[in-house]
N, C-alpha and C positions, 0 to 999 in steps of 0.2 A: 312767571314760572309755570312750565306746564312739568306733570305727571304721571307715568305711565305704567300701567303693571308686568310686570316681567314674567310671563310664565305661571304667574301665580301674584294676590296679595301681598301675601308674604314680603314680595321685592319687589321693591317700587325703583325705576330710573325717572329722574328730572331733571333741567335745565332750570337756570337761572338768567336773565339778558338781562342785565342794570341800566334803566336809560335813567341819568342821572344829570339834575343841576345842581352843583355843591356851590355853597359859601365859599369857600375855604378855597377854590378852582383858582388857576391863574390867568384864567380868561373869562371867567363869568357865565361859559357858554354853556349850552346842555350838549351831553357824549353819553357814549357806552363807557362803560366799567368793565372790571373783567368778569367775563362767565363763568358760573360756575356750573358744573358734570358733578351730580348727586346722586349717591346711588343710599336706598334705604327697607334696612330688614326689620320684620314687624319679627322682635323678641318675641313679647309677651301681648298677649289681649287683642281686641279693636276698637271700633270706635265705642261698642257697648258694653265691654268686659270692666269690672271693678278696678283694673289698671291695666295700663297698657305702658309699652316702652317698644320704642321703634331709632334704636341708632342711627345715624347716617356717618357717612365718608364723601367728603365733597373734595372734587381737583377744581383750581383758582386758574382757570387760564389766561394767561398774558395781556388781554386783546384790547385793557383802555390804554390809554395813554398818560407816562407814567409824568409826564414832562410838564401835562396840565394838571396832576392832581388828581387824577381818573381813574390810576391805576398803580401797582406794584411794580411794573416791570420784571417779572419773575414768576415762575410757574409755584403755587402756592397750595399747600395741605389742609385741610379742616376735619375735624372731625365734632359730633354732638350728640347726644345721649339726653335724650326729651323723654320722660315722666310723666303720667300722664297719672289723674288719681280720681275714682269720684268719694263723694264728701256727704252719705246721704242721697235722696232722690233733687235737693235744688242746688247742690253745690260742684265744681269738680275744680281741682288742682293741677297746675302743669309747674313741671319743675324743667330748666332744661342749662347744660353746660354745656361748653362748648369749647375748640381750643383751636387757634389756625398757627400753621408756620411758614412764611416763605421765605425760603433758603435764598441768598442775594438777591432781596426786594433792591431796588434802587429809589432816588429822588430823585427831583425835576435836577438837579446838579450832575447828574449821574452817577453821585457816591453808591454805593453799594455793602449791604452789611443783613445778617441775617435776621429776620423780625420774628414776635411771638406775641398773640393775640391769646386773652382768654376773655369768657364772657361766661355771667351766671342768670339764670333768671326765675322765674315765680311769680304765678298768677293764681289770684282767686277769681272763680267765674262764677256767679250767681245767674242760676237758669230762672228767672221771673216769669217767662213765659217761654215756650215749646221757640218761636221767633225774635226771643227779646232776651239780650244776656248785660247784664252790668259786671264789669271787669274793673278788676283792682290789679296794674303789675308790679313788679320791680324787678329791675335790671341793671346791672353792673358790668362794666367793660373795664378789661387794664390793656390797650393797644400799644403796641412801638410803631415809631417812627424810625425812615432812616437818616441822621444827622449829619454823618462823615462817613469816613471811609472805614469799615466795621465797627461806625459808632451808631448807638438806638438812644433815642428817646421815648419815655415811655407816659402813658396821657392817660386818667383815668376819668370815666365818667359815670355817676349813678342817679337812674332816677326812678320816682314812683310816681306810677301815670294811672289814676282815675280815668275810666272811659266806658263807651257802651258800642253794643252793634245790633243791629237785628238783619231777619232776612225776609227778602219775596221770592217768593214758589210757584214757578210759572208751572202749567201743564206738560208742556214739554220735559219738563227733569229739569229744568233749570235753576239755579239757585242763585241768588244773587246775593251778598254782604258787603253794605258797609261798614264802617265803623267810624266812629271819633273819639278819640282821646286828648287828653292835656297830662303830657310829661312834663313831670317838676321836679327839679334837681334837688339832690340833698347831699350829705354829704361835702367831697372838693366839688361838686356841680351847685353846690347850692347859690341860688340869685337865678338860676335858668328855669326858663320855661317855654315850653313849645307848643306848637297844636298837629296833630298829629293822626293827619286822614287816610282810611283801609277799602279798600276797594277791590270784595274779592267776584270771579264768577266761578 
Protein backbone atom coordinates (compact mmCIF):
# COMPACT_ATOMS: atom_id res chain seq x y z
CA UNK A 1 0.00 0.00 0.00
CA UNK A 2 1.45 3.29 -0.71
CA UNK A 3 -0.05 6.82 0.28
CA UNK A 4 -0.24 10.13 -0.83
CA UNK A 5 -1.51 13.62 0.05
CA UNK A 6 -3.82 15.30 -2.14
CA UNK A 7 -3.39 18.95 -2.16
CA UNK A 8 -3.58 18.83 1.44
CA UNK A 9 -3.72 16.21 4.60
CA UNK A 10 -6.85 16.40 4.86
CA UNK A 11 -7.07 13.91 1.47
CA UNK A 12 -5.15 11.27 1.19
CA UNK A 13 -5.13 8.90 -2.17
CA UNK A 14 -3.73 5.17 -1.91
CA UNK A 15 -3.33 1.96 -3.72
CA UNK A 16 -3.62 -1.28 -2.59
CA UNK A 17 -1.60 -4.45 -4.81
CA UNK A 18 -2.49 -7.81 -2.98
CA UNK A 19 0.31 -10.38 -3.69
CA UNK A 20 -1.22 -13.19 -2.17
CA UNK A 21 -0.90 -17.13 -1.35
CA UNK A 22 -4.31 -18.39 -0.15
CA UNK A 23 -5.11 -21.77 1.25
CA UNK A 24 -8.11 -21.94 0.00
CA UNK A 25 -6.49 -21.12 -4.01
CA UNK A 26 -7.30 -23.67 -6.63
CA UNK A 27 -3.71 -23.99 -7.46
CA UNK A 28 -1.72 -23.32 -4.61
CA UNK A 29 0.25 -20.68 -6.41
CA UNK A 30 1.07 -17.12 -5.25
CA UNK A 31 -0.99 -14.02 -7.61
CA UNK A 32 -2.19 -10.68 -7.44
CA UNK A 33 -5.56 -10.05 -5.99
CA UNK A 34 -7.69 -7.32 -6.96
CA UNK A 35 -6.43 -3.59 -6.39
CA UNK A 36 -7.71 -1.57 -4.57
CA UNK A 37 -8.06 2.84 -5.47
CA UNK A 38 -8.57 4.39 -1.91
CA UNK A 39 -9.26 7.69 -1.41
CA UNK A 40 -9.42 9.01 2.49
CA UNK A 41 -10.82 12.50 4.25
CA UNK A 42 -9.17 13.24 7.62
CA UNK A 43 -12.93 14.32 9.40
CA UNK A 44 -11.99 15.04 12.62
CA UNK A 45 -8.26 15.28 14.37
CA UNK A 46 -4.63 13.75 13.53
CA UNK A 47 -2.41 11.69 14.45
CA UNK A 48 -2.20 13.85 17.96
CA UNK A 49 -5.63 15.16 18.44
CA UNK A 50 -7.84 13.29 21.52
CA UNK A 51 -9.80 11.57 18.41
CA UNK A 52 -9.59 11.42 15.13
CA UNK A 53 -11.83 9.82 12.46
CA UNK A 54 -10.76 9.72 8.85
CA UNK A 55 -13.45 7.75 6.37
CA UNK A 56 -12.32 6.07 3.30
CA UNK A 57 -14.14 4.96 -0.05
CA UNK A 58 -12.18 2.27 -1.66
CA UNK A 59 -13.02 1.01 -5.78
CA UNK A 60 -12.13 -3.19 -5.81
CA UNK A 61 -10.66 -3.43 -9.33
CA UNK A 62 -11.23 -6.75 -11.30
CA UNK A 63 -7.57 -7.69 -11.85
CA UNK A 64 -7.05 -11.18 -9.73
CA UNK A 65 -8.30 -13.96 -11.05
CA UNK A 66 -11.59 -15.09 -10.19
CA UNK A 67 -11.24 -18.65 -11.57
CA UNK A 68 -8.21 -19.49 -9.01
CA UNK A 69 -9.68 -17.96 -5.96
CA UNK A 70 -7.77 -14.60 -6.28
CA UNK A 71 -10.38 -12.52 -7.16
CA UNK A 72 -14.18 -11.26 -7.57
CA UNK A 73 -14.42 -10.97 -11.07
CA UNK A 74 -16.35 -7.88 -10.78
CA UNK A 75 -15.73 -4.23 -10.15
CA UNK A 76 -16.35 -3.87 -6.22
CA UNK A 77 -17.48 -0.84 -3.50
CA UNK A 78 -15.90 -0.55 0.04
CA UNK A 79 -16.53 1.81 2.21
CA UNK A 80 -14.80 2.25 6.25
CA UNK A 81 -15.14 4.69 8.99
CA UNK A 82 -12.02 4.07 11.41
CA UNK A 83 -12.13 5.85 15.15
CA UNK A 84 -9.46 6.52 16.32
CA UNK A 85 -9.74 7.49 20.47
CA UNK A 86 -6.77 8.29 23.07
CA UNK A 87 -7.44 6.67 26.64
CA UNK A 88 -5.28 8.82 28.88
CA UNK A 89 -1.47 9.54 27.99
CA UNK A 90 -0.54 5.24 27.72
CA UNK A 91 -3.67 4.12 26.05
CA UNK A 92 -5.37 4.77 22.59
CA UNK A 93 -8.57 2.91 20.92
CA UNK A 94 -9.30 2.28 17.32
CA UNK A 95 -12.61 1.30 16.39
CA UNK A 96 -13.25 0.64 12.69
CA UNK A 97 -16.41 -0.77 10.33
CA UNK A 98 -16.40 -1.38 7.35
CA UNK A 99 -18.79 -2.64 4.56
CA UNK A 100 -17.95 -3.93 0.66
CA UNK A 101 -20.41 -4.66 -2.15
CA UNK A 102 -19.64 -6.22 -5.49
CA UNK A 103 -22.37 -6.02 -7.78
CA UNK A 104 -22.04 -9.59 -10.08
CA UNK A 105 -18.97 -11.03 -8.15
CA UNK A 106 -18.59 -14.29 -9.95
CA UNK A 107 -16.92 -17.90 -8.85
CA UNK A 108 -14.26 -20.08 -10.41
CA UNK A 109 -17.76 -21.72 -12.04
CA UNK A 110 -18.61 -18.61 -13.53
CA UNK A 111 -22.08 -18.36 -11.54
CA UNK A 112 -22.63 -14.91 -10.84
CA UNK A 113 -24.69 -13.17 -8.08
CA UNK A 114 -24.29 -10.08 -5.95
CA UNK A 115 -22.09 -10.17 -2.60
CA UNK A 116 -22.01 -8.10 0.64
CA UNK A 117 -19.05 -8.01 2.98
CA UNK A 118 -19.28 -6.23 6.35
CA UNK A 119 -16.42 -6.25 8.95
CA UNK A 120 -16.27 -4.53 12.68
CA UNK A 121 -13.15 -4.01 14.59
CA UNK A 122 -11.39 -2.72 18.01
CA UNK A 123 -8.30 -2.37 19.42
CA UNK A 124 -6.61 -1.58 22.61
CA UNK A 125 -3.16 -0.23 22.23
CA UNK A 126 -1.07 0.16 25.18
CA UNK A 127 1.79 2.65 24.54
CA UNK A 128 4.65 0.92 27.02
CA UNK A 129 7.22 2.75 25.53
CA UNK A 130 7.46 5.95 23.00
CA UNK A 131 8.81 2.33 20.32
CA UNK A 132 6.94 -0.51 22.07
CA UNK A 133 3.03 -0.90 21.92
CA UNK A 134 1.17 -4.15 23.21
CA UNK A 135 -2.06 -4.55 21.35
CA UNK A 136 -5.12 -6.38 22.12
CA UNK A 137 -7.77 -6.75 18.70
CA UNK A 138 -10.89 -8.10 17.96
CA UNK A 139 -12.37 -8.53 14.72
CA UNK A 140 -15.41 -9.80 13.19
CA UNK A 141 -16.25 -10.55 9.44
CA UNK A 142 -19.73 -11.70 8.01
CA UNK A 143 -18.39 -12.17 3.96
CA UNK A 144 -20.58 -13.92 0.92
CA UNK A 145 -19.75 -16.11 -1.29
CA UNK A 146 -20.96 -16.64 -4.72
CA UNK A 147 -22.78 -20.20 -4.79
CA UNK A 148 -24.96 -20.27 -8.00
CA UNK A 149 -26.46 -18.40 -10.08
CA UNK A 150 -27.68 -15.22 -7.85
CA UNK A 151 -27.12 -17.44 -5.10
CA UNK A 152 -24.57 -16.28 -1.80
CA UNK A 153 -23.27 -17.97 0.90
CA UNK A 154 -22.47 -16.22 3.73
CA UNK A 155 -19.04 -17.20 6.09
CA UNK A 156 -18.44 -15.71 9.38
CA UNK A 157 -15.39 -15.40 11.23
CA UNK A 158 -14.28 -13.73 14.64
CA UNK A 159 -11.12 -13.45 16.35
CA UNK A 160 -9.25 -11.74 19.33
CA UNK A 161 -5.63 -11.49 18.52
CA UNK A 162 -2.97 -10.69 21.43
CA UNK A 163 0.07 -9.06 19.90
CA UNK A 164 2.88 -6.45 19.92
CA UNK A 165 5.03 -4.24 17.43
CA UNK A 166 7.75 -1.85 17.97
CA UNK A 167 9.69 0.51 15.81
CA UNK A 168 13.47 1.46 14.52
CA UNK A 169 14.12 5.22 13.66
CA UNK A 170 16.69 5.59 11.30
CA UNK A 171 18.25 9.25 10.65
CA UNK A 172 16.90 9.53 7.46
CA UNK A 173 13.07 9.69 8.54
CA UNK A 174 12.74 6.20 8.13
CA UNK A 175 10.56 4.22 10.32
CA UNK A 176 10.32 0.81 10.14
CA UNK A 177 7.45 -1.65 12.05
CA UNK A 178 6.93 -4.83 12.71
CA UNK A 179 4.72 -6.67 14.39
CA UNK A 180 3.42 -10.19 15.67
CA UNK A 181 0.30 -11.28 16.65
CA UNK A 182 -1.54 -14.78 17.52
CA UNK A 183 -5.32 -14.62 16.29
CA UNK A 184 -7.56 -16.93 18.27
CA UNK A 185 -10.98 -17.70 17.09
CA UNK A 186 -13.97 -17.42 19.28
CA UNK A 187 -17.03 -17.57 18.62
CA UNK A 188 -18.38 -19.88 15.07
CA UNK A 189 -14.15 -19.52 14.65
CA UNK A 190 -13.57 -21.01 17.76
CA UNK A 191 -10.67 -24.06 17.70
CA UNK A 192 -8.57 -21.52 15.14
CA UNK A 193 -5.46 -20.07 15.51
CA UNK A 194 -3.07 -18.35 13.43
CA UNK A 195 0.24 -16.44 13.60
CA UNK A 196 0.12 -13.32 12.17
CA UNK A 197 3.22 -11.24 10.85
CA UNK A 198 3.23 -6.98 10.05
CA UNK A 199 5.72 -5.60 8.18
CA UNK A 200 5.31 -1.83 7.94
CA UNK A 201 7.92 1.05 6.37
Amino acid sequence: TQEWPVFSQKHQFSFTLPWQRLGASLDGKQAFGDVALNYRYQLLGDGDAPVAISPRFSLLLPTGDEKTGYGRGATGYQVNLPVSFMLGEAFVGHFNAGATRTPQARNPLGDKATTQDVSLGQSLIWLAHPRFNVMLEYVHARNQAVAGPNQTETQTATYLSPGIRWAHNFASGLQIVPGLAVPIGVGASRGEKAIFLYLSF
